[in-house]
Backbone as JSON Lines, residues from 0, in Angstrom:
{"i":0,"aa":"X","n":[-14.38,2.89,17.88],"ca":[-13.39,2.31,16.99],"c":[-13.03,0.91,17.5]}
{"i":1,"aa":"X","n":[-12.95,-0.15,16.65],"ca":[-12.4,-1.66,17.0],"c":[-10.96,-1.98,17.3]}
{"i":2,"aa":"X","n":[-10.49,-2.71,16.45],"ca":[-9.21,-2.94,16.28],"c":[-8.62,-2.82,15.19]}
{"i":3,"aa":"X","n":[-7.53,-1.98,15.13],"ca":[-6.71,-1.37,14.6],"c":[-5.25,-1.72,13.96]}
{"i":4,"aa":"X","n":[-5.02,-1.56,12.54],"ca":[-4.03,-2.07,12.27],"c":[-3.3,-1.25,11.18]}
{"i":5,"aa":"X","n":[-1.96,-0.7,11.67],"ca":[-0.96,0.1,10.68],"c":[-0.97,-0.07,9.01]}
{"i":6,"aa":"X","n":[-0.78,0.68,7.99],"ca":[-0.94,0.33,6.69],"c":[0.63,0.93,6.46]}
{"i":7,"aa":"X","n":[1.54,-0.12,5.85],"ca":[2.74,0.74,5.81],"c":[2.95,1.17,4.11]}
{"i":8,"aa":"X","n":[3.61,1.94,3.63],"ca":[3.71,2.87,2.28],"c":[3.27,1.96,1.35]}
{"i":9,"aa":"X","n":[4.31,0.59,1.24],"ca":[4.42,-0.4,-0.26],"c":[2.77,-1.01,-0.01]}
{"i":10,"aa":"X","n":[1.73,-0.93,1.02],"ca":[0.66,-1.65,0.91],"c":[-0.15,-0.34,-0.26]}
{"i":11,"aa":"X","n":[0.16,0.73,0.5],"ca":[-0.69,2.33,0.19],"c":[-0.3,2.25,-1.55]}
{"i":12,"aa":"X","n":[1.02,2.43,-1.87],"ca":[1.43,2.47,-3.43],"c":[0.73,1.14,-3.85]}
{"i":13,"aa":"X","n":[0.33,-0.38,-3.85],"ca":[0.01,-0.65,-4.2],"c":[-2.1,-0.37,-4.85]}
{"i":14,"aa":"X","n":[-2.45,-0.05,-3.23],"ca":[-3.7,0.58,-3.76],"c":[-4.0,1.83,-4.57]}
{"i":15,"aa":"X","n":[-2.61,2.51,-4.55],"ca":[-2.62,3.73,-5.52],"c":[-2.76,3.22,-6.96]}
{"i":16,"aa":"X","n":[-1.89,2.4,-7.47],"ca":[-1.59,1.33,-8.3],"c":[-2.86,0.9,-9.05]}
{"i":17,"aa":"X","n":[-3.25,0.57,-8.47],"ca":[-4.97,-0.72,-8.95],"c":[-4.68,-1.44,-8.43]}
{"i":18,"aa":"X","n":[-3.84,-2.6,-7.82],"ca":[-3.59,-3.64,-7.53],"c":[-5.11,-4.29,-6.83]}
{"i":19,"aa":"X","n":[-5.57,-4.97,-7.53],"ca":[-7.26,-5.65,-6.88],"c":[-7.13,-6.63,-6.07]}
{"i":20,"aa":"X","n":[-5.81,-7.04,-5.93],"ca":[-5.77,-8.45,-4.76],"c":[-5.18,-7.88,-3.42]}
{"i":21,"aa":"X","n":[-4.9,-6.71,-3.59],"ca":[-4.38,-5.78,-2.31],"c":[-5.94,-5.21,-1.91]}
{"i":22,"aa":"X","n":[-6.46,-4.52,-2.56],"ca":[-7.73,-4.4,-1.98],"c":[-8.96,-4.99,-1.88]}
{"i":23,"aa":"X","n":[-8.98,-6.34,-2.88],"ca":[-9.87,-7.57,-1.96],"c":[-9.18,-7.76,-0.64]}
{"i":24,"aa":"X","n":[-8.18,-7.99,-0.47],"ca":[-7.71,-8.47,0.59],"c":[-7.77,-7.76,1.79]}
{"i":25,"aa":"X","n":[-7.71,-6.02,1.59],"ca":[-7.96,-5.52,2.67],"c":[-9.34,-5.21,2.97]}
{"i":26,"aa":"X","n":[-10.29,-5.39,1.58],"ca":[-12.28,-5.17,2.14],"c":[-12.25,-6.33,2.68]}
{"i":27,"aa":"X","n":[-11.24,-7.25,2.95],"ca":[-11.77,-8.7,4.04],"c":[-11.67,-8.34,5.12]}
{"i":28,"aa":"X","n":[-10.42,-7.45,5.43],"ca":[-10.07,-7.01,6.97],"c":[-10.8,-6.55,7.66]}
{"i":29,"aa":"X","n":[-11.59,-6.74,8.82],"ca":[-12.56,-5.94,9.32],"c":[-11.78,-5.45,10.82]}
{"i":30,"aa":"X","n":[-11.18,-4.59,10.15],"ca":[-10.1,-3.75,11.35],"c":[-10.45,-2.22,10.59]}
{"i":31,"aa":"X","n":[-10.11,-1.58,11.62],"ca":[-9.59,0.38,11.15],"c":[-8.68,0.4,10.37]}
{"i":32,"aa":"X","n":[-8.27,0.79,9.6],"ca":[-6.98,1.18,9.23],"c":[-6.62,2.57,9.43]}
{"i":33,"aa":"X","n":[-4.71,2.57,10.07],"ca":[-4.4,3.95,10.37],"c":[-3.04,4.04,9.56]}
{"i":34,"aa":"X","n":[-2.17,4.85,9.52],"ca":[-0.91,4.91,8.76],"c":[-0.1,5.97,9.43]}
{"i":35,"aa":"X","n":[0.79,6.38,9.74],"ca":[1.67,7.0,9.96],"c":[1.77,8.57,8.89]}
{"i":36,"aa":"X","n":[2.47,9.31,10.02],"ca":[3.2,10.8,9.01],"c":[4.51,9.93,8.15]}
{"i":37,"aa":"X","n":[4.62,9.22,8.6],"ca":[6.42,9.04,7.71],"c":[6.14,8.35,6.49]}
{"i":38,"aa":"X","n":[4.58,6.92,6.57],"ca":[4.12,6.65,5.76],"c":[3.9,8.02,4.3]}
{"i":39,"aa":"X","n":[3.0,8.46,5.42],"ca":[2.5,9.71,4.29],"c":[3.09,10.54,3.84]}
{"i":40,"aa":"X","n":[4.33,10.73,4.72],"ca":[5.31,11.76,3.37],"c":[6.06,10.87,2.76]}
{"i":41,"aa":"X","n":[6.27,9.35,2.9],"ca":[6.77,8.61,1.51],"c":[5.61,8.76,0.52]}
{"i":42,"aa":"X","n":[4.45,8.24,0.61],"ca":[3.38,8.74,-0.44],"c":[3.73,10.35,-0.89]}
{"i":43,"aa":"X","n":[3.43,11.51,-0.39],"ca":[3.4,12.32,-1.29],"c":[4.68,12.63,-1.44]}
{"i":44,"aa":"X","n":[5.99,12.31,-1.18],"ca":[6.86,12.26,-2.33],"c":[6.95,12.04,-3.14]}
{"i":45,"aa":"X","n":[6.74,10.82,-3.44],"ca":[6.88,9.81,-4.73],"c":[5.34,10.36,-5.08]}
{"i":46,"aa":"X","n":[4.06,10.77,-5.15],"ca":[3.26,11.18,-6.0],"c":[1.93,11.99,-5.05]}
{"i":47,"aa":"X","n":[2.2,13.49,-5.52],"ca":[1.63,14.36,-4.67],"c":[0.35,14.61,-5.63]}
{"i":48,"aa":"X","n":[-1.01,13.91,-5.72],"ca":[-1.67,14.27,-6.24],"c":[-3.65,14.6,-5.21]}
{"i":49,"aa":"X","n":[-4.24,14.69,-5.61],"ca":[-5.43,14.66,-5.54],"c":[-6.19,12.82,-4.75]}
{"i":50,"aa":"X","n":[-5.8,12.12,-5.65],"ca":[-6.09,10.54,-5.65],"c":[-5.24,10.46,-4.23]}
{"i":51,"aa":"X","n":[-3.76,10.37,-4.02],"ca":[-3.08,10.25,-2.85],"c":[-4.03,10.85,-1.33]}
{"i":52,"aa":"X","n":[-4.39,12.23,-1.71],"ca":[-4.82,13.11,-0.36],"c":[-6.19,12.07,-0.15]}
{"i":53,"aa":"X","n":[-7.2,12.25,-0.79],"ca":[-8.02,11.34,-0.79],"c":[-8.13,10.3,-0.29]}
{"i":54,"aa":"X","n":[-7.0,9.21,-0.82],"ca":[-6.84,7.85,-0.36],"c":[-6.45,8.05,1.81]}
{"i":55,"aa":"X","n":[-5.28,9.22,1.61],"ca":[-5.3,9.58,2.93],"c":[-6.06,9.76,3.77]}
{"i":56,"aa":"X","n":[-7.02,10.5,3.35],"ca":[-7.91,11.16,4.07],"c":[-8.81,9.78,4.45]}
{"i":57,"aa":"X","n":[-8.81,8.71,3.95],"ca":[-9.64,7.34,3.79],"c":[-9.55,7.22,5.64]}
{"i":58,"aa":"X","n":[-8.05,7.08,6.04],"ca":[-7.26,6.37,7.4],"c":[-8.33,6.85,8.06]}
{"i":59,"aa":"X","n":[-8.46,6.14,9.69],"ca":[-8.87,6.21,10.88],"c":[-8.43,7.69,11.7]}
{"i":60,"aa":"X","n":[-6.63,6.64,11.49],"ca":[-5.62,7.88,11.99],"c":[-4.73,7.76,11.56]}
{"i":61,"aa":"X","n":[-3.85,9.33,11.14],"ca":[-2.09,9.1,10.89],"c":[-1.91,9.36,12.17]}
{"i":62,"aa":"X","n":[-0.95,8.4,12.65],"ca":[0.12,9.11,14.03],"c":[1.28,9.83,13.43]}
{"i":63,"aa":"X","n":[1.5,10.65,14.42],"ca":[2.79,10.96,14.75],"c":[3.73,10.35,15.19]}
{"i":64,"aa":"X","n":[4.86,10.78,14.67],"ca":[6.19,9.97,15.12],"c":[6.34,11.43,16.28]}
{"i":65,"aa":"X","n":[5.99,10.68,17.6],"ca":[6.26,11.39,18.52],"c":[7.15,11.59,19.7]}
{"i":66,"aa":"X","n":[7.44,11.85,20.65],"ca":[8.73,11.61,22.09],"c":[8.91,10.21,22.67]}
{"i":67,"aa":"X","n":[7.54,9.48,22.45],"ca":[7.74,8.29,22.92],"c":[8.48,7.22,21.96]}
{"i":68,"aa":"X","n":[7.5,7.42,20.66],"ca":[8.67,7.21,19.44],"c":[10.05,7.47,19.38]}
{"i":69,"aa":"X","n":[9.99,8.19,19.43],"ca":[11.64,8.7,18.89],"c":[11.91,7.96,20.5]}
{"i":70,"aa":"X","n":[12.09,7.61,21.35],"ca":[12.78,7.06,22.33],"c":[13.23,5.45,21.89]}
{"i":71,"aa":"X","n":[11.93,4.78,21.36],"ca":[11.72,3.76,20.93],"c":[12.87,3.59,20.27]}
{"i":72,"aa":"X","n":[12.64,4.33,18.95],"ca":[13.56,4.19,17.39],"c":[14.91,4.33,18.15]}
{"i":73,"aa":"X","n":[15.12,5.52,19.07],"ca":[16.88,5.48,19.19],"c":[17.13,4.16,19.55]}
{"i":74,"aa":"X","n":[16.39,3.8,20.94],"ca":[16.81,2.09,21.51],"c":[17.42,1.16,20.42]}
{"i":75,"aa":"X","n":[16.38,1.38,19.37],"ca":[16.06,-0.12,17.86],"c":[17.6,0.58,17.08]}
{"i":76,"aa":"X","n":[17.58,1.49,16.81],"ca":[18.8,2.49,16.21],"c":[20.09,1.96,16.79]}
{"i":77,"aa":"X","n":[20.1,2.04,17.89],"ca":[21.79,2.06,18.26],"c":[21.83,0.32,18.5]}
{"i":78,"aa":"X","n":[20.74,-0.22,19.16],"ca":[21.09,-1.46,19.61],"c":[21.33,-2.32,17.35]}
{"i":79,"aa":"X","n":[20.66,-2.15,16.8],"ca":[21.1,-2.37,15.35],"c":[21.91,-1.82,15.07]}
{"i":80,"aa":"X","n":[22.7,-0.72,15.19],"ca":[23.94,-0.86,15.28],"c":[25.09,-1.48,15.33]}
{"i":81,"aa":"X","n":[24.92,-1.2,17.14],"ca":[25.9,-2.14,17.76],"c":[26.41,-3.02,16.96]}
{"i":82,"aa":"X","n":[24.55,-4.08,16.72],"ca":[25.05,-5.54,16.18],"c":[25.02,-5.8,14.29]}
{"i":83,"aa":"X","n":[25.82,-4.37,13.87],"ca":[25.7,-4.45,12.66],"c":[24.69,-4.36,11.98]}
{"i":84,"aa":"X","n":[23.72,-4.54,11.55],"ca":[22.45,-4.48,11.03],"c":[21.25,-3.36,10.76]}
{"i":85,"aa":"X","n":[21.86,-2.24,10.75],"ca":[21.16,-1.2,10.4],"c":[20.16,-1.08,9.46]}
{"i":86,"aa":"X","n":[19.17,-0.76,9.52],"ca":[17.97,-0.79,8.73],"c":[17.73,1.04,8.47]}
{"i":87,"aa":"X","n":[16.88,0.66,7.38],"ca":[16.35,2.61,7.01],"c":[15.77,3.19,8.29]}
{"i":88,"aa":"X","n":[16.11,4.51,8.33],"ca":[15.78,4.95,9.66],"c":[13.82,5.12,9.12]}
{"i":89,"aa":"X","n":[13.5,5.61,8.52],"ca":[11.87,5.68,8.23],"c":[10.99,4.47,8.58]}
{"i":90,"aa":"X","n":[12.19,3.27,8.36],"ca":[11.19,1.86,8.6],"c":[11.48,1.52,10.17]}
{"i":91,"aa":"X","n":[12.62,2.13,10.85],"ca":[12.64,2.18,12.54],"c":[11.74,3.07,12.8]}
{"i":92,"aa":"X","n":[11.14,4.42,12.32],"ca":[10.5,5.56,13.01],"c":[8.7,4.52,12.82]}
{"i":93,"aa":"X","n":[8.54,3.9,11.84],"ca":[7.26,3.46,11.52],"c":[6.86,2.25,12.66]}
{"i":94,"aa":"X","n":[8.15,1.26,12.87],"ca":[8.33,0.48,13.28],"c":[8.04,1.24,14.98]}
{"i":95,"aa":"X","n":[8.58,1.85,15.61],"ca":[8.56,2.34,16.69],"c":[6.89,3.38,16.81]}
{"i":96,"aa":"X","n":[6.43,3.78,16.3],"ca":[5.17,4.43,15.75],"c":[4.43,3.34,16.23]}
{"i":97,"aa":"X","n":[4.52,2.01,15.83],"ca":[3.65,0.5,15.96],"c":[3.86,-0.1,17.22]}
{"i":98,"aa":"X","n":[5.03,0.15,17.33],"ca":[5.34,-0.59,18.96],"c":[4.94,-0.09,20.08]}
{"i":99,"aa":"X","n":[4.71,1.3,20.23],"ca":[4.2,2.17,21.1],"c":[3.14,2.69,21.09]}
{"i":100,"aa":"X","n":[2.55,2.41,19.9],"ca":[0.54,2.22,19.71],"c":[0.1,1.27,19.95]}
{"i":101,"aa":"X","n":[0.71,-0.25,20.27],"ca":[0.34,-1.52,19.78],"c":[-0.69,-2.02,18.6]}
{"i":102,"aa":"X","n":[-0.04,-1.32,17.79],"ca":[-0.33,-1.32,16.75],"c":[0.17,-2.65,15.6]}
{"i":103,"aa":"X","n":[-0.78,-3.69,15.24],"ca":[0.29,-4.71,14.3],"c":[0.24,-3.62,12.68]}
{"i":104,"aa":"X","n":[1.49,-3.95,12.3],"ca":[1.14,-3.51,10.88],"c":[1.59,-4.62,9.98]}
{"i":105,"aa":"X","n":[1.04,-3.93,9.2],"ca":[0.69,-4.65,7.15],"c":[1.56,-4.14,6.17]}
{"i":106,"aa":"X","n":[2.68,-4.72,6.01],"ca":[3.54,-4.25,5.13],"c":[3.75,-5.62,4.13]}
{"i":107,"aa":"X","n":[4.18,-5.17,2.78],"ca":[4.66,-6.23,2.16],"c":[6.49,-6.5,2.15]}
{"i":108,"aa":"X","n":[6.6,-5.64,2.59],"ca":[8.12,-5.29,3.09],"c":[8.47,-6.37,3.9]}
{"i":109,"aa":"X","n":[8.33,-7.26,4.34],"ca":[8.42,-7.87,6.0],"c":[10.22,-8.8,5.8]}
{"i":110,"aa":"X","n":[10.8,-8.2,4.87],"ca":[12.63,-9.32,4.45],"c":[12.82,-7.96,6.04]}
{"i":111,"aa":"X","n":[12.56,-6.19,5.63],"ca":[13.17,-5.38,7.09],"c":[12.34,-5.91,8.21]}
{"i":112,"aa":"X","n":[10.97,-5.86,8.07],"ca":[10.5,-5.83,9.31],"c":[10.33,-6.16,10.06]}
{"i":113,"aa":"X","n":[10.11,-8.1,9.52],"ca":[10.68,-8.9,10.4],"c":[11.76,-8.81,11.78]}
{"i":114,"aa":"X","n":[12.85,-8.09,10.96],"ca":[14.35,-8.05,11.98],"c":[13.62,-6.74,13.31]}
{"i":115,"aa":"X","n":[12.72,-6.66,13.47],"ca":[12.16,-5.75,13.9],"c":[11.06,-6.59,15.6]}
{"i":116,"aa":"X","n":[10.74,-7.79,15.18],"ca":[9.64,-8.17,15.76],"c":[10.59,-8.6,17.13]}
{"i":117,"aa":"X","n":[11.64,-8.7,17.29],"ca":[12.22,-8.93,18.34],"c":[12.11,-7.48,19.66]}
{"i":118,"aa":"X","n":[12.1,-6.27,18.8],"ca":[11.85,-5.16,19.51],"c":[9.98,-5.02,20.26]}
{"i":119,"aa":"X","n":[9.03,-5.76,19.89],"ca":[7.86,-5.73,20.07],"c":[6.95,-4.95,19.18]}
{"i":120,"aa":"X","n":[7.1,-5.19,17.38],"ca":[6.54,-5.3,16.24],"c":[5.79,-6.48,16.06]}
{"i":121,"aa":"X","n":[4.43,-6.24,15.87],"ca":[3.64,-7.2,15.12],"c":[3.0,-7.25,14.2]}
{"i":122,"aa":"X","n":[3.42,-8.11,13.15],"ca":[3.11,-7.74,12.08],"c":[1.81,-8.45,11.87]}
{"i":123,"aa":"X","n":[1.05,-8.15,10.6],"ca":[-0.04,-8.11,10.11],"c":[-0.08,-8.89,8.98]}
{"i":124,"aa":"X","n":[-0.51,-10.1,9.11],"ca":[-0.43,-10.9,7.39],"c":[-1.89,-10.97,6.69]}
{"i":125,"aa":"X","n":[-1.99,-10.75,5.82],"ca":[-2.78,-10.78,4.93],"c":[-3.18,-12.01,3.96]}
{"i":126,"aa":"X","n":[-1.48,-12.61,3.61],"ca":[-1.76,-13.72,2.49],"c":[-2.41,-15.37,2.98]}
């Protein structure tokens, strides 16, 4: 396996979508792509079908949000706190998932994730 780079939900719903400039853009990437469990149960929430499992089954790897994670996320959790700024806990568990894989990810999300790269998030640009 090469090098590796996170796919976060709003990239995944867009290829669910059709969106053709999301997936020219990612047949350019010549990386793995992996995604997360937290990714993937936002996908099959919002649409539990056949096409979804599939597209899943596409990844390298889902990680787990695991002990080292969850250590991560509390740190990012309370210290955003503290300083006001609380973010969705799913985009800290994904976020911490990336930081402790060194993993950059690909989100179109980046207004949260950004506030994130100070914790040791790297993100993934595409455009």
């Amino acid at each position: 396996m090469g090098k590796e780079i996170c796919i976060d939900s709003d990239v995944i719903i867009s290829l669910l979508r059709g969106d053709k400039e999301t997936k020219e853009r990612l047949e350019e990437i010549e990386y793995d792509f992996s995604t997360t469990t937290i990714n993937a149960f936002e996908i099959l929430f919002g649409r539990k079908s056949d096409e979804v499992y599939d597209l899943l089954g596409c990844f390298s790897r889902i990680y787990d949000f695991d002990y080292e994670s969850a250590k991560v996320a509390s740190d990012i959790m309370r210290d955003l706190k503290k300083r006001g700024k609380l973010l969705d806990m799913r985009d800290v568990f994904v976020a911490s998932i990336c930081i402790t894989r060194k993993l950059p990810l690909l989100t179109y999300n980046t207004k949260h994730f950004i506030r994130l790269k100070d914790y040791g998030l790297e993100l993934f640009q595409i455009y």
